[in-house]
C-alpha positions in Angstrom: 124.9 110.1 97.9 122.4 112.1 99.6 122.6 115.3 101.7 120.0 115.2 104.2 119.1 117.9 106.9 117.5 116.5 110.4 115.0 119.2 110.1 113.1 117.7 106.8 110.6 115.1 106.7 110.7 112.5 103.9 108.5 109.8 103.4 110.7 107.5 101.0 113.5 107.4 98.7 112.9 109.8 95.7 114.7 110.2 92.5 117.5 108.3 92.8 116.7 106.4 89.4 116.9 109.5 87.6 119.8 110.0 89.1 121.2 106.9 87.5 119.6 107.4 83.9 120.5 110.7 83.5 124.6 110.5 83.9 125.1 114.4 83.3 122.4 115.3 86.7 125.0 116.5 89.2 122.5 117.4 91.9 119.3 116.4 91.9 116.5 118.3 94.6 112.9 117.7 94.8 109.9 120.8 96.2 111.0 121.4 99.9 107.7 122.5 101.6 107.7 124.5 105.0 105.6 123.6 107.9 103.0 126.0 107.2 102.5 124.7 103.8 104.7 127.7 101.4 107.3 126.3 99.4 110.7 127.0 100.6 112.2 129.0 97.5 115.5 128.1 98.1 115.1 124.8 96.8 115.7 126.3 93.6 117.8 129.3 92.8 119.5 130.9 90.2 123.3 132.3 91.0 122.0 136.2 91.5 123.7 138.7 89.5 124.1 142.5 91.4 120.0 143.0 89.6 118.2 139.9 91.5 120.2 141.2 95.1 118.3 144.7 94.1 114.9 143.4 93.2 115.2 141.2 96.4 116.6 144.0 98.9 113.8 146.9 97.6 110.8 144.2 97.6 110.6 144.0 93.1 111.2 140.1 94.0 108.4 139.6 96.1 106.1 142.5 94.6 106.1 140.7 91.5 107.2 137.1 91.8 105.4 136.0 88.2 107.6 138.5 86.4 110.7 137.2 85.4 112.6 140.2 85.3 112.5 140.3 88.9 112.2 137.2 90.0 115.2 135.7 88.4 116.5 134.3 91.6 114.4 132.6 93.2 112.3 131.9 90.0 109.2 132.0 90.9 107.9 132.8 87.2 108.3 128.9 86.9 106.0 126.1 88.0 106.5 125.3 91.3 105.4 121.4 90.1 107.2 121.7 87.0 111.3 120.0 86.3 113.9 122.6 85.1 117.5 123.1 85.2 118.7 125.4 88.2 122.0 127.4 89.3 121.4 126.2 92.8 120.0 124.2 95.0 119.0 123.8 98.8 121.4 122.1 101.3 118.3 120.6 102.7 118.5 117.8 100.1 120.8 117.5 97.6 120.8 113.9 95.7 124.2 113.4 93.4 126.2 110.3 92.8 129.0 109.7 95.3 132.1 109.1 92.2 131.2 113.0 90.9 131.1 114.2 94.1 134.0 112.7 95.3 135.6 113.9 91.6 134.4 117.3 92.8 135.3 117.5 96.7 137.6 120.4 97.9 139.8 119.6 99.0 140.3 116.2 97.7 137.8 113.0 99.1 136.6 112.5 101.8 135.2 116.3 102.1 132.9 117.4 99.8 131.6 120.2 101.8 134.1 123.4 102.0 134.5 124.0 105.7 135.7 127.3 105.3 132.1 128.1 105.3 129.9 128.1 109.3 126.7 126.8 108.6 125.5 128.9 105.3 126.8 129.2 102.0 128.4 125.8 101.8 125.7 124.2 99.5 125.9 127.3 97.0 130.1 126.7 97.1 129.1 122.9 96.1 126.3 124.1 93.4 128.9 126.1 92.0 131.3 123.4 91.3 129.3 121.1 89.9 128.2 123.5 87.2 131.6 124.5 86.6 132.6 120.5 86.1 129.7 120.6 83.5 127.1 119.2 85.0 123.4 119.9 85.6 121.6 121.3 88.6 118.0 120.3 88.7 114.9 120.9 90.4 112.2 118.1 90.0 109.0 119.5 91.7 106.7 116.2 91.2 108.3 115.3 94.2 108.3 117.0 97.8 109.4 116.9 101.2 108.9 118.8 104.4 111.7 120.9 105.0 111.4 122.9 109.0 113.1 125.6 107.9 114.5 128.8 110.1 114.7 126.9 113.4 118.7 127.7 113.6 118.2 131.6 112.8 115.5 132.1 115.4 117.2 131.4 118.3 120.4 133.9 117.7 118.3 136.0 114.6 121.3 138.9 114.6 124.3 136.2 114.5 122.7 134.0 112.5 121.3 136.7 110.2 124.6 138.0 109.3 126.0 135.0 108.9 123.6 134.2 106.0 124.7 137.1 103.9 128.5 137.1 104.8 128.8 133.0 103.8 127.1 134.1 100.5 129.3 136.9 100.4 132.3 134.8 100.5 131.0 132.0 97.9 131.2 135.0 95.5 134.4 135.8 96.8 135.7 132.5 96.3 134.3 131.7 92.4 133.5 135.1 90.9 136.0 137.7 92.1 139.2 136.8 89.8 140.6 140.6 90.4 140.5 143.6 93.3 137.6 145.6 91.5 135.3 142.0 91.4 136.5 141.6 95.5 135.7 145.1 95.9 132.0 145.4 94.2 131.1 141.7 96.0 132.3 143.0 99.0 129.9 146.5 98.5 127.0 145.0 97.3 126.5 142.2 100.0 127.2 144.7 102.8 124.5 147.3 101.0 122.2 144.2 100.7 122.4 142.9 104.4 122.1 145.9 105.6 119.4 147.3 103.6 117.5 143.3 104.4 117.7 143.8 107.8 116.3 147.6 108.0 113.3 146.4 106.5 113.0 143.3 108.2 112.8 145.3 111.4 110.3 147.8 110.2 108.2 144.5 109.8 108.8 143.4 113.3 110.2 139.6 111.8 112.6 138.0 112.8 113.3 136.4 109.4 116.2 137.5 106.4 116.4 135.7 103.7 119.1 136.3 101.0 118.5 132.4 100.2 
């Protein structure tokens, strides 16, 4: 089964064989590559602990993207044409087999994607769950597609802005905040962060936040 945005380019089928080999792959992605040539660094993430949402909000993340102290979640210390295991992966490709996901779907088959979640955060909700059924995440970088990132956010960048960080917010909500103190410091720390990612961005005159 493959997950496909309209706003990627592809010029053939890609790693679907190692899908099949490798029966403990749960999601497979390959290098997504933005229209101006930069790699889109979603396409391979780590689940951020409270640390990576600092180094990302006070600029650590980008200052220093080879250390991996700061860089943990987007992981740019690693090779961008390298193959590694990940904690997440982009919604703009996502290559599984249809039986795990299926095995996986919440609810039950035929929905894999949780539609509790508008338009962001649903492919992190799906990352999670295939990790916690035991299976691996990966990023393959010998392979690459065009991915036209941002064209949603740019035509409603305060809506759509928000809703980045508040879908995110909820995935942690949903898989990581078993008591009221773990609802209480997801809740804090994704408000601090939006709010904190959007003063900046509009001291840099973009139109452009990017928690993912």
């Amino acid at each position: 089964m493959l997950v496909l945005n309209p706003d990627t380019i592809c010029n053939g089928p890609a790693l679907v064989r190692r899908v099949r080999s490798e029966k403990k792959i749960g999601l497979i992605t390959p290098k997504l590559v933005q229209s101006d040539g930069s790699m889109d660094l979603a396409c391979r993430r780590s689940l951020p602990t409270a640390w990576d949402g600092f180094c990302r909000a006070v600029g650590l993340a980008a200052r220093f993207p080879q250390v991996k102290l700061f860089s943990g979640y987007n992981l740019t210390y690693l090779p961008d044409g390298g193959t590694y295991d990940v904690g997440a992966v982009n919604g703009a490709f996502m290559l599984g087999r249809r039986s795990l996901l299926n095995e996986i779907a919440d609810p039950k088959p035929p929905i894999v994607f949780d539609e509790r979640f508008f338009m962001y955060g649903d492919d992190l909700d799906l990352c999670a769950r295939v990790a916690s059924a035991g299976y691996r995440l990966v990023y393959d970088g010998s392979h690459e597609i065009v991915h036209l990132k941002g064209q949603s956010v740019a035509k409603d960048y305060h809506k759509m802005s928000a809703a980045i960080f508040d879908a995110n917010r909820d995935v942690y909500l949903k898989h990581f905040a078993p008591g009221p103190w773990a609802r209480w410091k997801w809740r804090l720390m994704f408000g601090a962060w939006k709010r904190l990612a959007r003063w900046r961005a509009s001291r840099r005159g973009h139109q452009r936040v990017r928690p993912v």
